[in-house]
py3Dmol code that shows the C-alpha trace and the ligand (Angstrom):
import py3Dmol

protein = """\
ATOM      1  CA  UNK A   1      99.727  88.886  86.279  1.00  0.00           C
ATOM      2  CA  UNK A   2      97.780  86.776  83.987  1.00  0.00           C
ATOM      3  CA  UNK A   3      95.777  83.493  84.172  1.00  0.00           C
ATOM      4  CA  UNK A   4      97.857  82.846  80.251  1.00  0.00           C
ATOM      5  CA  UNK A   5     101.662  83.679  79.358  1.00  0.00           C
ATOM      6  CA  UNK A   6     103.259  83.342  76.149  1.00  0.00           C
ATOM      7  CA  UNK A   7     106.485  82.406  78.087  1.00  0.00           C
ATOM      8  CA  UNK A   8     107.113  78.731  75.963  1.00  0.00           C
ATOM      9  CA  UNK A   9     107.670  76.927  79.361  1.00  0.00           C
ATOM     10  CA  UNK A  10     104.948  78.078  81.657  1.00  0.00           C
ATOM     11  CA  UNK A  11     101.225  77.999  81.078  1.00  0.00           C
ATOM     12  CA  UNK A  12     100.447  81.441  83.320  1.00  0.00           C
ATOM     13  CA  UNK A  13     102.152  83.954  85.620  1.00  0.00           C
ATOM     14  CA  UNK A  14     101.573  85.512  89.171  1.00  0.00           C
ATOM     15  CA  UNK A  15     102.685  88.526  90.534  1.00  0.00           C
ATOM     16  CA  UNK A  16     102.159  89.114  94.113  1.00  0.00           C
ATOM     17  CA  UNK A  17     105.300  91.561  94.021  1.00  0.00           C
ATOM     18  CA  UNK A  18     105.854  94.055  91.071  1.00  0.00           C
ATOM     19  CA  UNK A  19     109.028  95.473  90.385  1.00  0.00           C
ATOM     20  CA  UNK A  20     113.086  94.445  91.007  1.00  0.00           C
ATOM     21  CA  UNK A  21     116.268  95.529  91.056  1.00  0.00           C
ATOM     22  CA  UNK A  22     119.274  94.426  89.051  1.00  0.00           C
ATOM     23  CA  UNK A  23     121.990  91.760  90.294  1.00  0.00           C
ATOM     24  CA  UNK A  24     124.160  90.579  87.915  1.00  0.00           C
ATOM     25  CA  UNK A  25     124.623  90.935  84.012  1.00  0.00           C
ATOM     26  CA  UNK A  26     121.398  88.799  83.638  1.00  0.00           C
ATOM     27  CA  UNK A  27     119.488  91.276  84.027  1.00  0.00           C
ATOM     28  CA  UNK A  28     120.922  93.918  81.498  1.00  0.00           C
ATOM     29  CA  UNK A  29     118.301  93.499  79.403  1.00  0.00           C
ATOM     30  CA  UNK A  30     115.301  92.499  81.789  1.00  0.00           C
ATOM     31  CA  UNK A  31     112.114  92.359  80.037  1.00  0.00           C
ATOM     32  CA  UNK A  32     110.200  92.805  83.153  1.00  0.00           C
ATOM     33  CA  UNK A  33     112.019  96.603  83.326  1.00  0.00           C
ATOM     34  CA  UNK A  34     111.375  97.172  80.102  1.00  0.00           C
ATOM     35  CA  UNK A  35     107.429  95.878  80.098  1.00  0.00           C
ATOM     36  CA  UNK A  36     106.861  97.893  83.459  1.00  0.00           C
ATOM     37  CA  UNK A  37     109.089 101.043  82.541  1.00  0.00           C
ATOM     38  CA  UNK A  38     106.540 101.746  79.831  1.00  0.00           C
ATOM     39  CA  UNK A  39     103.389 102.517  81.840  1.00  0.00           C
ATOM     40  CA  UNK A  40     105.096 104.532  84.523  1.00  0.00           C
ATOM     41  CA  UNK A  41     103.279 107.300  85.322  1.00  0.00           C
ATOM     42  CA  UNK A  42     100.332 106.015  83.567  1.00  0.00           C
ATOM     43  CA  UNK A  43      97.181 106.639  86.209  1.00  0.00           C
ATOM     44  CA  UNK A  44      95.276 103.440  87.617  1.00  0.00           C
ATOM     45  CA  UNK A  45      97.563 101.242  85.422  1.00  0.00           C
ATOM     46  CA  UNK A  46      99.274  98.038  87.611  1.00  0.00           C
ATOM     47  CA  UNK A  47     102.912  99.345  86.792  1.00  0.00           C
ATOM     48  CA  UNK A  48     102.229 102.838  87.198  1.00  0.00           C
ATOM     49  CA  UNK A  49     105.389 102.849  89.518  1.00  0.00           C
ATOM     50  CA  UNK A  50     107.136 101.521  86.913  1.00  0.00           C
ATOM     51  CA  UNK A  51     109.721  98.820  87.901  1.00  0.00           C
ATOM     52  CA  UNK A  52     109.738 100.006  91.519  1.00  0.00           C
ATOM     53  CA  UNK A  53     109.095  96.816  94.065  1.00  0.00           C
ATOM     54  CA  UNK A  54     105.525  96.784  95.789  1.00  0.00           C
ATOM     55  CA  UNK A  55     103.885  94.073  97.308  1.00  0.00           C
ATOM     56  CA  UNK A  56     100.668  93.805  95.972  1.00  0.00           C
ATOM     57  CA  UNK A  57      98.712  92.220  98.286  1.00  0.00           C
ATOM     58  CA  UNK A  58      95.221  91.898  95.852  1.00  0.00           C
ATOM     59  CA  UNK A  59      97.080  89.400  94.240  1.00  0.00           C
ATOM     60  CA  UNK A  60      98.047  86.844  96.516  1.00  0.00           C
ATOM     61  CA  UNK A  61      94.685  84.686  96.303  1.00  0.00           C
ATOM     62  CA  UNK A  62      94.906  84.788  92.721  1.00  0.00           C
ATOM     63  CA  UNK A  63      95.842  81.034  92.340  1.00  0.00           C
ATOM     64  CA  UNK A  64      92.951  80.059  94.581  1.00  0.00           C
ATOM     65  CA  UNK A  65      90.777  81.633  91.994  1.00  0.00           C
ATOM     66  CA  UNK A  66      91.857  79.596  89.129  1.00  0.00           C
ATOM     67  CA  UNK A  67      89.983  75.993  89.152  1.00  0.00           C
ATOM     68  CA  UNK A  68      91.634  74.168  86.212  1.00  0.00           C
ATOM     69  CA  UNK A  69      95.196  73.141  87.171  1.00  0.00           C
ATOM     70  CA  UNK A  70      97.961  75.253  85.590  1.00  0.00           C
ATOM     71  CA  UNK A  71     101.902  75.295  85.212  1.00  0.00           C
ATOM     72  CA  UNK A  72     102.117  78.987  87.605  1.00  0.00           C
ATOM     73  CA  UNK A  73     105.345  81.099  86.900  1.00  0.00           C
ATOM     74  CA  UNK A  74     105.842  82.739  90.367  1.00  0.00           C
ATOM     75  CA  UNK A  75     106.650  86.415  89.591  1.00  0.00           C
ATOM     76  CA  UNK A  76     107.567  86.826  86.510  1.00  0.00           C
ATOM     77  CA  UNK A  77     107.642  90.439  86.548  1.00  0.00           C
ATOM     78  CA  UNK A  78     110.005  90.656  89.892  1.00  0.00           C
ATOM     79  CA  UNK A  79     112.125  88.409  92.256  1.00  0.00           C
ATOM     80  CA  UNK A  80     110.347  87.121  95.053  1.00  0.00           C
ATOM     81  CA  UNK A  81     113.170  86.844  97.340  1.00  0.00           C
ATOM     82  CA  UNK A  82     114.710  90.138  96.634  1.00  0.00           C
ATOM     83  CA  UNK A  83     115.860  91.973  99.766  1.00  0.00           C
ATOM     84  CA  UNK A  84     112.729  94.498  99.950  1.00  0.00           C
ATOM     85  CA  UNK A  85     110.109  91.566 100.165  1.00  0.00           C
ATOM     86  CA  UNK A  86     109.670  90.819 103.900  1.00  0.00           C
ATOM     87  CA  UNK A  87     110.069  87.373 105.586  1.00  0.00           C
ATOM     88  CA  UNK A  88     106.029  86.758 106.015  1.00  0.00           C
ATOM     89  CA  UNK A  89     105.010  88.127 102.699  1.00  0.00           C
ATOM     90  CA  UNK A  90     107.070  85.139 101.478  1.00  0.00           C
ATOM     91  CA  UNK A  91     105.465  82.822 103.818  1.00  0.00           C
ATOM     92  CA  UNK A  92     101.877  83.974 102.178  1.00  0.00           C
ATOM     93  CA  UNK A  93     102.588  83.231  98.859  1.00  0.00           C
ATOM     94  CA  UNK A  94     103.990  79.813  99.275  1.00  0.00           C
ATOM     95  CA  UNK A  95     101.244  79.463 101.896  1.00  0.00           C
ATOM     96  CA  UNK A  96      98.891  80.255  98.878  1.00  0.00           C
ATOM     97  CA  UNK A  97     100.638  77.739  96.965  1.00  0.00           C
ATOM     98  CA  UNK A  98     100.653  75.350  99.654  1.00  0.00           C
ATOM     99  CA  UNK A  99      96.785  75.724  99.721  1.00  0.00           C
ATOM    100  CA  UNK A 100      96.102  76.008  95.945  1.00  0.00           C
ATOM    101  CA  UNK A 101      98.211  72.583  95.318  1.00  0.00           C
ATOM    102  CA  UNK A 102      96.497  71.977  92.429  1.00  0.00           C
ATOM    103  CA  UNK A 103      98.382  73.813  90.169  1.00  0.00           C
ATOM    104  CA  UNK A 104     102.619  73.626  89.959  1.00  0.00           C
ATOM    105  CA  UNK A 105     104.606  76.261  90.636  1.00  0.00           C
ATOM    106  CA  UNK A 106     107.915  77.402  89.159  1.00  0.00           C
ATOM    107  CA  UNK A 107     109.938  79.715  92.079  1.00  0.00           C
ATOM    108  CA  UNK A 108     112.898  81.002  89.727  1.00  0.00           C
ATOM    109  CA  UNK A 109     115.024  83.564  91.648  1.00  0.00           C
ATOM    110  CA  UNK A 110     118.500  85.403  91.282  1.00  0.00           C
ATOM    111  CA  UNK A 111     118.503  85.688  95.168  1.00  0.00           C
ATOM    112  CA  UNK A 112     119.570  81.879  95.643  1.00  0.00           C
ATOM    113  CA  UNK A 113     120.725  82.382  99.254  1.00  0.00           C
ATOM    114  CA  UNK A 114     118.295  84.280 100.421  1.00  0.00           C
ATOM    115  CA  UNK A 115     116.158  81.041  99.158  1.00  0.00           C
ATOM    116  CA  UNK A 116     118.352  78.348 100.307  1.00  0.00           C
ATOM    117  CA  UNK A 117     118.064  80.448 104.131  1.00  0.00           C
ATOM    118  CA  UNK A 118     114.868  80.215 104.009  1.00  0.00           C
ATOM    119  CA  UNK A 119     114.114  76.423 102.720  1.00  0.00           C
ATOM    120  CA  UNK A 120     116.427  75.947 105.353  1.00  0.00           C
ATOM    121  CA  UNK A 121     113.999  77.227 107.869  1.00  0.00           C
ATOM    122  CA  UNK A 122     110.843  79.164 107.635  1.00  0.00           C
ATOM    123  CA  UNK A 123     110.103  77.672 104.343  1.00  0.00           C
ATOM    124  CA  UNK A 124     110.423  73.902 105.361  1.00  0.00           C
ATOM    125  CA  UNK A 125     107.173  72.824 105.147  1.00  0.00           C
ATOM    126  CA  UNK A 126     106.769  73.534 101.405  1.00  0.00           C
ATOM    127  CA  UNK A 127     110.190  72.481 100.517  1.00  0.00           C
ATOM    128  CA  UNK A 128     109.554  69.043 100.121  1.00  0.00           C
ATOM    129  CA  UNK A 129     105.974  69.749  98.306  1.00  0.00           C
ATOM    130  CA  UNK A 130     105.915  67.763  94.561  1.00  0.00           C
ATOM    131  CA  UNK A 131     104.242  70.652  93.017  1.00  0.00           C
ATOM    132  CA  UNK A 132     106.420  73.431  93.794  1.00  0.00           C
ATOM    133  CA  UNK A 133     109.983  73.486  91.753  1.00  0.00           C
ATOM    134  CA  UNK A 134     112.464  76.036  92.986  1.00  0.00           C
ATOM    135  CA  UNK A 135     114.601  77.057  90.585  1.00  0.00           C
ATOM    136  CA  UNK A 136     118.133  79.515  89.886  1.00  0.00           C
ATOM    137  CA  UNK A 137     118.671  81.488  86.885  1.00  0.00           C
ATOM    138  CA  UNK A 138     122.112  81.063  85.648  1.00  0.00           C
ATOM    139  CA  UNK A 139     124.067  83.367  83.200  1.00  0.00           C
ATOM    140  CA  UNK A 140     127.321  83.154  83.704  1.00  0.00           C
ATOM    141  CA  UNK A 141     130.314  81.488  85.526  1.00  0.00           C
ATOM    142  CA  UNK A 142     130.945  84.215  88.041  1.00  0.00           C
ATOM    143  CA  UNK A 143     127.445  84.755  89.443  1.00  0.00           C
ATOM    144  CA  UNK A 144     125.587  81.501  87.880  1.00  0.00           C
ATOM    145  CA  UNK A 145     127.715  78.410  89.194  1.00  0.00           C
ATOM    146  CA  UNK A 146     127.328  79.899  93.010  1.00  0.00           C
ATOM    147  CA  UNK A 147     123.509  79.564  92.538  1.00  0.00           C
ATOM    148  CA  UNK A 148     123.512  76.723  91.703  1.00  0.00           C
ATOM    149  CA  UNK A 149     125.575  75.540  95.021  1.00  0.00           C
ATOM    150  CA  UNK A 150     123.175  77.462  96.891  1.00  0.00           C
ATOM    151  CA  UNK A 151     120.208  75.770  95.254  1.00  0.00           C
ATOM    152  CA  UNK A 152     121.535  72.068  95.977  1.00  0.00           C
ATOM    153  CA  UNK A 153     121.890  72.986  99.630  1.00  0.00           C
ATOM    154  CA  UNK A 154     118.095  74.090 100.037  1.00  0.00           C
ATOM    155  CA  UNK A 155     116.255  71.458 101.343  1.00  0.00           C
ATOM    156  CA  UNK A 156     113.857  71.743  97.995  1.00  0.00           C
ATOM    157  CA  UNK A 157     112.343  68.044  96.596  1.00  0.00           C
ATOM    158  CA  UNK A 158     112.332  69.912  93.077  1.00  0.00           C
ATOM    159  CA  UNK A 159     115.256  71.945  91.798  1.00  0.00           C
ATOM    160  CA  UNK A 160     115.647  73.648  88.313  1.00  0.00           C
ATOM    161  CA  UNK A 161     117.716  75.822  86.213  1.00  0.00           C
ATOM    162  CA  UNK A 162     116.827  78.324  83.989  1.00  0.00           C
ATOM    163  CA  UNK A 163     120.078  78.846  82.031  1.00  0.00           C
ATOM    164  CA  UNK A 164     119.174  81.871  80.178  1.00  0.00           C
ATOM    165  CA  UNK A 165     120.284  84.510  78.696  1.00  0.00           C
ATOM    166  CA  UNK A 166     123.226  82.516  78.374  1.00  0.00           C
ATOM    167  CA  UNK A 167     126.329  84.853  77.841  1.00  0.00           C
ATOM    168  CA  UNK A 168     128.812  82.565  78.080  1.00  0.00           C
ATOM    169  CA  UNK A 169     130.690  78.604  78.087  1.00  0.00           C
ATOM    170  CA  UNK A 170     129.608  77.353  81.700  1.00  0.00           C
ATOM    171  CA  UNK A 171     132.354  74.950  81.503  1.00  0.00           C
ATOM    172  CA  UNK A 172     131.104  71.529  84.432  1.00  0.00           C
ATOM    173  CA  UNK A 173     127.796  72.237  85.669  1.00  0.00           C
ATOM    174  CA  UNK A 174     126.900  70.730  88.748  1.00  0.00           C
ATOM    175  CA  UNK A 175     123.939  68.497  87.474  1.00  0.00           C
ATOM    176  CA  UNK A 176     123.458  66.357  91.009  1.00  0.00           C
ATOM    177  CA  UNK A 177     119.703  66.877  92.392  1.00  0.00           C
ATOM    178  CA  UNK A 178     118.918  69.073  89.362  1.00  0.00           C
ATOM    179  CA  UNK A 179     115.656  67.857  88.171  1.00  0.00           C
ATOM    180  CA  UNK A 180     115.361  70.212  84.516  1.00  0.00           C
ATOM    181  CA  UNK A 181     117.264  72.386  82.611  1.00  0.00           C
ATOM    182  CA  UNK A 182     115.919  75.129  80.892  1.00  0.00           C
ATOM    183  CA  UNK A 183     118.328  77.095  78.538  1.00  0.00           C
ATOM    184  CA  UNK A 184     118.252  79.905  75.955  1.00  0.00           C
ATOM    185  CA  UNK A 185     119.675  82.942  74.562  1.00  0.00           C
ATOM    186  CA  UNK A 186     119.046  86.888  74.927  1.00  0.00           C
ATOM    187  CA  UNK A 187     116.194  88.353  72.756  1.00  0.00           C
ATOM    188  CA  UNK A 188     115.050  91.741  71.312  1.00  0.00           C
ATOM    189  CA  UNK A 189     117.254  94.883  70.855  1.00  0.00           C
ATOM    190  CA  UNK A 190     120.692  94.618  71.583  1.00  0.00           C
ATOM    191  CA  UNK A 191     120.825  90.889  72.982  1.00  0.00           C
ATOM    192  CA  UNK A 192     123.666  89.492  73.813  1.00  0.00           C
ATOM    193  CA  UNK A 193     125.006  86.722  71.125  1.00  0.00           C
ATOM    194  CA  UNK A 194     125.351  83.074  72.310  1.00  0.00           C
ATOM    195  CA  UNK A 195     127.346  80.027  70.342  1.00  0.00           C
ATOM    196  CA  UNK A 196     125.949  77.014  69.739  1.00  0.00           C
ATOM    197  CA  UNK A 197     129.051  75.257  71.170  1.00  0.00           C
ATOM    198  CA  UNK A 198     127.972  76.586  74.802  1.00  0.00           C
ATOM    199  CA  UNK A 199     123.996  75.029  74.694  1.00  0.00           C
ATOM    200  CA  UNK A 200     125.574  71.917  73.492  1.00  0.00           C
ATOM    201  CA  UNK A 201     128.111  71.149  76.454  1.00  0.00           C
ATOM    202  CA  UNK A 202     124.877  72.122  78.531  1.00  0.00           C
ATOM    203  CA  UNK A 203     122.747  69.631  76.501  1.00  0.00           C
ATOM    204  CA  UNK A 204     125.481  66.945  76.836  1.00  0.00           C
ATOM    205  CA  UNK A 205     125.818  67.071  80.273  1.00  0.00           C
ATOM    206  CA  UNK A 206     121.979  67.493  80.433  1.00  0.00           C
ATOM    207  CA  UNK A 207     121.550  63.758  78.517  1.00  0.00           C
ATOM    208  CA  UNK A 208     124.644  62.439  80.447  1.00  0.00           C
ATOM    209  CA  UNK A 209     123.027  63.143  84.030  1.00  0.00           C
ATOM    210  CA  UNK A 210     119.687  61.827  82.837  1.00  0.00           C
ATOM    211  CA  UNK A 211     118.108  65.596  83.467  1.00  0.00           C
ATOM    212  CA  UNK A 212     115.219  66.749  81.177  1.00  0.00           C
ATOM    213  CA  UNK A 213     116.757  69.159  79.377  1.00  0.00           C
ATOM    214  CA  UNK A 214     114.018  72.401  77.629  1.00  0.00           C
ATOM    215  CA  UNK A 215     115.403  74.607  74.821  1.00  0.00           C
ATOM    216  CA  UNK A 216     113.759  77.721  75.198  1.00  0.00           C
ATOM    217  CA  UNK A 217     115.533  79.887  71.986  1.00  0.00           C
ATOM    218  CA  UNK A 218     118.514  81.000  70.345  1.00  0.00           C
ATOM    219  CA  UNK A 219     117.477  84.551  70.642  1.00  0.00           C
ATOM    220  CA  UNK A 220     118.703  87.430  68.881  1.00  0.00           C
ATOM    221  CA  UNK A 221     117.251  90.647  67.562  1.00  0.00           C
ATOM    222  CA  UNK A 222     114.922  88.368  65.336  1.00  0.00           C
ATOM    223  CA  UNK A 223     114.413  85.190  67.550  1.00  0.00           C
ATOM    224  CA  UNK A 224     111.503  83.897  65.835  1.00  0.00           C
ATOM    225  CA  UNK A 225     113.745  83.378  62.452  1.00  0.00           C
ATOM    226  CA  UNK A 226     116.456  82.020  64.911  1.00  0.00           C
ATOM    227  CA  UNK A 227     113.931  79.387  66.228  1.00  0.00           C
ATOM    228  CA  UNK A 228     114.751  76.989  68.554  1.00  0.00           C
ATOM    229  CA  UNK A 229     115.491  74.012  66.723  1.00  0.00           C
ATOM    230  CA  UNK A 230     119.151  72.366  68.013  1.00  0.00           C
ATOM    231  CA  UNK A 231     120.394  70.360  64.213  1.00  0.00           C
ATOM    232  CA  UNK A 232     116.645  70.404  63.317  1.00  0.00           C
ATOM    233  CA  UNK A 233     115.457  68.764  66.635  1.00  0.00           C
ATOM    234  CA  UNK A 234     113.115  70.487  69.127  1.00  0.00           C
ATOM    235  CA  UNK A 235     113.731  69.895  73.009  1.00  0.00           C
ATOM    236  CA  UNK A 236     110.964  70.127  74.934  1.00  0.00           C
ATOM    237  CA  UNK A 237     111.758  67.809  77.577  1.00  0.00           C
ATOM    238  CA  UNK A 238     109.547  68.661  80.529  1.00  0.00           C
ATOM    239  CA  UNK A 239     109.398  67.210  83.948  1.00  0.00           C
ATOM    240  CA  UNK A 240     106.410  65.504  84.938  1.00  0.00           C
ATOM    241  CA  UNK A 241     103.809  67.290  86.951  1.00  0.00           C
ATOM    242  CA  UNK A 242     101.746  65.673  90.221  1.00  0.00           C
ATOM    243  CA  UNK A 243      98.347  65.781  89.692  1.00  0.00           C
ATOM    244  CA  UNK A 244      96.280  66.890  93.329  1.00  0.00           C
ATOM    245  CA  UNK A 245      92.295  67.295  93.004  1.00  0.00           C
ATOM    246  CA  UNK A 246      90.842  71.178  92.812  1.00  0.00           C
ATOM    247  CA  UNK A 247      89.790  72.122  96.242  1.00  0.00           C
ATOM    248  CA  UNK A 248      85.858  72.074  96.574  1.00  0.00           C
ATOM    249  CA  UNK A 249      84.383  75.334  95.671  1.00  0.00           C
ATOM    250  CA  UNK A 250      82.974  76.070  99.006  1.00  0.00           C
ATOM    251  CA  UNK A 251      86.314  75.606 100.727  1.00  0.00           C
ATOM    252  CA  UNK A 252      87.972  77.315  97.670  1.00  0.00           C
ATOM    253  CA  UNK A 253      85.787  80.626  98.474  1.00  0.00           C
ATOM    254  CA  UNK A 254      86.432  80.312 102.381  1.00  0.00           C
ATOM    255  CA  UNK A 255      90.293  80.433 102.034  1.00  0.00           C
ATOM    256  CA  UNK A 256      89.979  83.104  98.934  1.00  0.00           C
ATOM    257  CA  UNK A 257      87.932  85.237 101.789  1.00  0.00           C
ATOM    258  CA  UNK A 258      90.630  84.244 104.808  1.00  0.00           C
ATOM    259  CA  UNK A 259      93.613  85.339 102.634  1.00  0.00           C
ATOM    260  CA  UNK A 260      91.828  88.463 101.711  1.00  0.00           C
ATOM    261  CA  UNK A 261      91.238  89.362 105.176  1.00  0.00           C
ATOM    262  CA  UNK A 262      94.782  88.602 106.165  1.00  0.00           C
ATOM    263  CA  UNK A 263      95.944  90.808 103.384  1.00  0.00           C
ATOM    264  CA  UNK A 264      93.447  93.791 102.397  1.00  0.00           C
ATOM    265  CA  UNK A 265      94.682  95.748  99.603  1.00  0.00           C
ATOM    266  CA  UNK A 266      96.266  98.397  99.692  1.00  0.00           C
ATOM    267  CA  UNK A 267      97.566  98.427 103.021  1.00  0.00           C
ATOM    268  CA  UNK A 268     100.621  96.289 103.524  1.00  0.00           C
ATOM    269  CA  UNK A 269     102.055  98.204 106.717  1.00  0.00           C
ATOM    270  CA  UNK A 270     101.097  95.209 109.049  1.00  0.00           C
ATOM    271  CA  UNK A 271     102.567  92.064 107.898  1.00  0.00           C
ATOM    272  CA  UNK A 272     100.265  88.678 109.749  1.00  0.00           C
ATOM    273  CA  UNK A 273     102.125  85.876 110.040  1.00  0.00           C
ATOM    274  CA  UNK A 274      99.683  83.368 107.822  1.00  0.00           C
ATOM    275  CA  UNK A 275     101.540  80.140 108.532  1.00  0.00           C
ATOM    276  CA  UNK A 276     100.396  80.496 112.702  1.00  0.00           C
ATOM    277  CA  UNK A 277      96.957  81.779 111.831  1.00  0.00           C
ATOM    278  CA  UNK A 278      96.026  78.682 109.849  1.00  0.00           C
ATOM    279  CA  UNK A 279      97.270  76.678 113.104  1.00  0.00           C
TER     280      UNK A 279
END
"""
ligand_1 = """\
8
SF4
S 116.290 89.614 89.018
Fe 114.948 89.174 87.274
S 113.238 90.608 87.510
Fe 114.890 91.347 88.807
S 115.977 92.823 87.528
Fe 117.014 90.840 87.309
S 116.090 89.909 85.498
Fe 114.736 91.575 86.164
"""
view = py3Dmol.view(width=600, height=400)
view.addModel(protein, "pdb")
view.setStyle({"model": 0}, {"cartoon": {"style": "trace"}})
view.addModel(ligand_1, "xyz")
view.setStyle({"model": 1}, {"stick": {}})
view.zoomTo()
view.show()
């Protein structure tokens, strides 16, 4: 969606899917409903389908565009494993962030089997790539804990959580092969409360495991007089990114061009498989 993002723990977002459906109660309040909802309707506008899923296709070589490396937020307005995106539209975006490996990309999805299936097998390749982290978002006991099984049995070299909005005491979280935490509470009209006793347990076990642990806010209806200081103390901890060079322009263009071709917008009735027409 945009080359910046105000999101505290990402530096910009992509969206080569638009729209979602709700899961669990983590998604109550989803921003990206909320954000899209607004411009239904609207003519010539990117979320004049509202919150609708659509693959949009004119998107995919964004990355490829953008020469100075970047922390990339995959789909922050949708779920990129959600039921209604097919098999090799999936393959072309991680093949675009295969390509454009010069930037790191955060994969955060509610669909955690549908991931782990496909780490398991189609997805292989980029599993074990350094600048790719695939993450869960967790919520609650009941549908959180489960993703996070699912996540540990992808084949994925970088795992994360994004524990947020927290509604609830997680009780043990299952910290082995988590590489960062991310946690936080429910913001804007009628969030969800959270108590300070259930970031702490997460923070403990965080510093216990040796996992970087990132606290995003304590939410509320005015989060930025909440803050998101824990006892006057800032977390930030981040993991560490790989640095790969920027592909050379020429090449840069030539794959921009290839991925275009592959995928013309608008049309998204024919789905190429990318992965065997790069062999
Ligand atoms: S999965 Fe994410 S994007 Fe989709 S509805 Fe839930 S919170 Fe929104």
């Amino acid at each position: 969606m945009s080359d910046r993002s105000t999101i505290e723990w990402t530096d910009a977002t992509w969206n080569p899917v638009r729209g979602c459906t709700k899961i669990s109660p983590g998604c109550t309040h989803c921003y990206a409903e909320t954000f899209a909802e607004r411009f239904r309707g609207v003519p010539g506008h990117p979320y004049e389908q509202g919150f609708d899923l659509r693959l949009v296709p004119e998107k995919l070589a964004e990355p490829l565009r953008w020469h100075t490396p970047k922390m990339v937020f995959v789909n922050s307005m949708s779920d990129l494993f959600h039921e209604d995106v097919p098999d090799d539209y999936i393959l072309a975006v991680v093949r675009v962030m295969q390509l454009a490996n010069w930037h790191t990309y955060q994969v955060l999805t509610k669909r955690s089997e549908r991931m782990r299936d496909l780490l398991q097998t189609k997805l292989k390749l980029a599993a074990d790539q350094p600048h790719i982290w695939w993450g869960v978002s967790v919520e609650n006991r009941k549908h959180g804990l489960s993703r996070i099984d699912h996540l540990c049995a992808a084949p994925a070299r970088i795992r994360f959580l994004s524990i947020e909005p927290l509604l609830e005491d997680l009780g043990p979280i299952n910290l082995e092969g988590i590489s960062w935490v991310i946690a936080g509470g429910e913001s804007g009209a009628g969030a969800r409360p959270m108590k300070k006793g259930w970031v702490l347990a997460i923070r403990d076990q965080c510093y216990k495991a040796g996992v970087p642990f990132f606290f995003k806010q304590w939410g509320g209806v005015r989060k930025k007089q909440a803050g998101r200081k824990i006892d006057g103390k800032t977390y930030d901890e981040f993991l560490s990114r790989v640095e790969q060079p920027v592909m050379e322009t020429r090449r840069r263009l030539a794959a921009i061009a290839k991925i275009t071709t592959l995928y013309p917008s608008p049309s998204t009735e024919s789905e190429p498989d990318l992965f065997s027409a790069q062999r």
